[in-house]
N, C-alpha and C positions, 0 to 999 in steps of 0.2 A: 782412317782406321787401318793400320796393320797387323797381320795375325803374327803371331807369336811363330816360332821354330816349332815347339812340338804342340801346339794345335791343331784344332782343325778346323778345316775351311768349311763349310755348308753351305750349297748352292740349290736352289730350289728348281728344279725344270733341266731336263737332261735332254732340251733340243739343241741345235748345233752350234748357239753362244754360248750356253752352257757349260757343252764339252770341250767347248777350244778354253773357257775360264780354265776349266778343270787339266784340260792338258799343261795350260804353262802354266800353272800353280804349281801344278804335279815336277814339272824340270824344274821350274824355280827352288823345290826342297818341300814344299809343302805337303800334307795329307789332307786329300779333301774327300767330302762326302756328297754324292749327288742324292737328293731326294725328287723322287719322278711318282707323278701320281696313277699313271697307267703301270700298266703290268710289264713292259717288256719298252726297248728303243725304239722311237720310231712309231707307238703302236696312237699316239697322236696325229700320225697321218694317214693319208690315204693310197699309199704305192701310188703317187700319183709323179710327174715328170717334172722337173722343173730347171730354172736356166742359173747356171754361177755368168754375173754379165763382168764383159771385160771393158767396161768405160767408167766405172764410177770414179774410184781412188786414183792418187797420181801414182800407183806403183802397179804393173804389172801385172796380171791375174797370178801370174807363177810365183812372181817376187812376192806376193802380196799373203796369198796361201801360205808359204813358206815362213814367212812372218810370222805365221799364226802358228807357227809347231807342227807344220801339216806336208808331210811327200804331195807333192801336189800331183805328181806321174803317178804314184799308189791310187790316187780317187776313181769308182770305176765313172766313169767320164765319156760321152762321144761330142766334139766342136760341133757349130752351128756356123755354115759359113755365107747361106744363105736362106732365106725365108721370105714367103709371099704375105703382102698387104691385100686386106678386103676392104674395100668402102661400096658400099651399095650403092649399084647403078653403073660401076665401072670395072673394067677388066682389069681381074688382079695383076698386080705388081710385084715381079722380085726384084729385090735386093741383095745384091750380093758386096763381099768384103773379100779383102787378101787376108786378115786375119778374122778369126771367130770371134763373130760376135758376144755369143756364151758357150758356157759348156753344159751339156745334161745330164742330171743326175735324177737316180731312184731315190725317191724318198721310203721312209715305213720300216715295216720290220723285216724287212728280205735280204739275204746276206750280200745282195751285191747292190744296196743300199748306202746312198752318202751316211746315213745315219749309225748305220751298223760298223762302215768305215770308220767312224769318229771312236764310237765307241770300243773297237778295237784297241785302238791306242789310248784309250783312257785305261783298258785292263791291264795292256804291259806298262803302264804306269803307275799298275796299286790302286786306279780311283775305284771307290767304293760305291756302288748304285744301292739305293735302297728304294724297291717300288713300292708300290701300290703304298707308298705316303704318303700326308698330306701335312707337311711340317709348316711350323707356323713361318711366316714368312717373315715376322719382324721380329724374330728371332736370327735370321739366315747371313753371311754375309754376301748371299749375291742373289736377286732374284730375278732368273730367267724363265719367266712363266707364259710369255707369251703375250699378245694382243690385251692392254686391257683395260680400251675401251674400242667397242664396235660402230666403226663407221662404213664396212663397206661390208660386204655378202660377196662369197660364193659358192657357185654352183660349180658341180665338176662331174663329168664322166669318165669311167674309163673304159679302153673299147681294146677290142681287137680286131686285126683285120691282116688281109696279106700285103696292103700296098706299102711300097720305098717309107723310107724313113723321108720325112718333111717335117715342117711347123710352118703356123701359118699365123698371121694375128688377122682378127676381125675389129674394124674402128664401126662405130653407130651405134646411135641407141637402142635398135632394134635389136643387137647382138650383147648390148653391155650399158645402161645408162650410163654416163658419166663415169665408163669406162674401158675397159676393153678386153677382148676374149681371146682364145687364142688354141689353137691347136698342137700338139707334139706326136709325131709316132717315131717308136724308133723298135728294132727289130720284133713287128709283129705286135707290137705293145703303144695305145696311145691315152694319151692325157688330153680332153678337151674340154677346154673350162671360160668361165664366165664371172668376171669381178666387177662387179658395180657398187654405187653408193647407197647408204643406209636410206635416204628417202625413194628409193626407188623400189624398198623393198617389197612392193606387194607386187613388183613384176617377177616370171623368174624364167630369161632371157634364154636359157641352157637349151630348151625347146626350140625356138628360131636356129639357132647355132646349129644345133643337130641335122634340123631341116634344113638348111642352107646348102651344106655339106653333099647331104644326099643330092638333092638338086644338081649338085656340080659334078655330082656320077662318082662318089666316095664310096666306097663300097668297107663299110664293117659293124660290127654289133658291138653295142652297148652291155658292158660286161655287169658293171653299177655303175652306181650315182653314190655323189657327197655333197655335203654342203660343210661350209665353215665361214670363219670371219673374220678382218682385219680391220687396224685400226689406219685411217689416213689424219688422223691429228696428231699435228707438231705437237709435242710437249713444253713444260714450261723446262726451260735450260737451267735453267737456277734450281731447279729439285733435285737439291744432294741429298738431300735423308739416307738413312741408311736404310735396309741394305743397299748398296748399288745396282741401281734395274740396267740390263742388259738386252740385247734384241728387241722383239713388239715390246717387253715389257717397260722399256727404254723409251719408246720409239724411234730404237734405232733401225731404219730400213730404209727404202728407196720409194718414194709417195708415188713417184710414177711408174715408168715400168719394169725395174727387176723386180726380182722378187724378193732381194732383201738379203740373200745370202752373205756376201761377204761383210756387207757393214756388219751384221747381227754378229761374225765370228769376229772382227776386227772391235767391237765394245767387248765383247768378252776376253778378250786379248788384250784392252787397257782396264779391264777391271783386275784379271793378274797382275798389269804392272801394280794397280796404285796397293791393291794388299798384299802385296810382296817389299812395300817400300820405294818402288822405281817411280816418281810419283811424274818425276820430268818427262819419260817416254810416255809414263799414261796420260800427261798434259797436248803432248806433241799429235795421240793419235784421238783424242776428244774434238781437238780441235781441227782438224781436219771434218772430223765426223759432223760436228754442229753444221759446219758452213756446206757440208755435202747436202744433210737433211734440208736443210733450210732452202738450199736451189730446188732438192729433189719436190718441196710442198710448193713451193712457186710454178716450178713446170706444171705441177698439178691443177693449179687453179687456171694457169693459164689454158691446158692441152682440156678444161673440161668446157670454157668457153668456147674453144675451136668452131669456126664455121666447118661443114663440110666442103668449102671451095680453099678456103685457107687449109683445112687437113690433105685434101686433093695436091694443093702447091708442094705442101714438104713430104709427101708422100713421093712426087716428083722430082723434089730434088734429091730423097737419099736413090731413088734410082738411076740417075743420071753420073751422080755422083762417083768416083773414083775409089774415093777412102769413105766411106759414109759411116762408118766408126768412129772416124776422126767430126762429125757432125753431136755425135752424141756426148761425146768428150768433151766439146766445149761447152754443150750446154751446162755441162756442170762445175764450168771455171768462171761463171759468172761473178761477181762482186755485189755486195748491195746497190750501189748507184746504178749497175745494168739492170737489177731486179725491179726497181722502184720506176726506172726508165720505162720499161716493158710494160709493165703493167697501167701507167698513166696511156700507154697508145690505142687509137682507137683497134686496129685491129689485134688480135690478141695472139700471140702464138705462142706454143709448147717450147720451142726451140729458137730462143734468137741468136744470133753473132754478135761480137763485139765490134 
């Protein structure tokens, strides 16, 4: 499906595949319309922290953003160049890189918000938001609605407090079934949260986290709590229907551990190409995308059978390690035959090498 010259575009969910649709549509010549069913950008979140990671794609965080229609220097942004590992029973672990591992950005409705950044530039672009909508979706040509089916819960606080900016991740099930939890503060401000799988929902883990915390002599208050939900299932690849689903609605994200950010803005960025006509560039960055997901739900099945003696080992090796960016990188350059390899072995790991 191509939209016409002076049509217009309608994209359903104005979170940040969304607005990057909406951005290159908009340079592409196009007039497009966002319908958002909240009242304002952003008000889907929870001002809560979260990480742009720099190992997914093979192009560069900066090259990659850029891609996307986006000042990557404009985003308000602080690197992550280091962060501590918890596994219970032993003394945390940092890790540290020559390059950042991600970048952190505000989510929600606060002007120094990734979200409010997008939407910036979708105003000096003419796009047109219309809230508190709820347009039919298979009427739309794009839908970015988000998560849409629930396979995983979280819980989240937000705290404030005086100590240094850190982040930290928590591995065990006491902290995350079958997943993992994690901490961010950054000036004064922090996000501490807890993502597990949907059978494990009648735990709600965010409690131990808390307590852990304090225990280790953290010193800050719980400002609120949130809860929300993600999907960790692959979709079927073969469902082209229209509209075109972009981001969760897609399932385009990272099963393991980012957060999803750049694929979600990178399918919105080949849903412009393919209804603007570029159908080659939209083929070029799909596919890439499939074979990303597809490591990213393997890592997952693999990182959720993890012993904690086997989690303990690659915990020690990204610390010992030099480049340990470059460990994450590969895991996502794997091939089917590495994948099928891995998974027939008796010990099972999140990360293997070729």
């Amino acid at each position: 499906m191509i939209i016409k010259e002076n049509s217009k575009t309608h994209i359903v969910g104005a979170g940040i595949g969304g607005m990057t649709a909406a951005i290159n549509l908009s340079k592409f010549g196009k007039s497009v319309i966002i319908y958002e069913k909240n009242d304002s950008i952003g008000a889907s979140r929870d001002g809560d922290l979260e990480g742009i990671e720099n190992w997914i794609l093979s192009k560069n965080l900066p090259e990659s953003i850029a891609e996307c229609g986006i000042d990557f220097n404009g985003i308000p942004k602080f690197p992550i160049f280091e962060f501590f590992v918890h596994l219970n029973g032993i003394k945390p672990v940092k890790i540290k890189s020559q390059e950042p591992f991600f970048y952190i950005v505000k989510r929600g409705t606060s002007s120094d918000s990734f979200d409010n950044y997008l939407a910036e530039i979708c105003n000096s672009l003419n796009v047109k938001f219309l809230f508190n909508q709820n347009h039919d979706i298979s009427t739309a040509d794009i839908n970015a609605t988000g998560a849409y089916r629930a396979a995983a819960y979280i819980r989240g606080a937000q705290i404030v407090t005086d100590l240094p900016n850190q982040v930290h991740l928590l591995l065990g099930k006491e902290f995350a079934p079958r997943g993992y939890a994690y901490l961010i503060i950054n000036d004064g401000f922090g996000t501490m949260a807890t993502a597990f799988k949907k059978s494990a929902r009648g735990n709600d883990p965010l409690s131990p986290c808390i307590q852990y915390f304090r225990t280790l002599g953290f010193d800050f208050k719980v400002k609120s709590t949130y809860a929300n939900r993600g999907s960790f299932n692959l979709p079927n690849l073969w469902d082209i229907k229209n509209p075109i689903k972009i981001g969760e609605a897609g399932g385009y994200q990272d099963y393991l551990f980012g957060f999803g950010m750049r694929i979600a803005m990178y399918s919105g960025l080949s849903a412009a190409y393919k209804l603007s006509g570029k159908n080659f560039q939209s083929k070029i960055i799909n596919r890439e995308l499939n074979i990303k997901r597809r490591i990213s739900f393997a890592n997952r099945l693999l990182f959720e059978n993890l012993s904690i003696n086997n989690a303990q080992y690659w915990v020690a090796r990204f610390e010992k390690s030099k480049e340990p960016l470059n460990i994450l990188r590969a895991a996502y350059d794997w091939n089917w035959k590495k994948i099928i390899k891995s998974i027939k072995l008796t010990n099972q790991y999140a990360i293997r090498f070729s």
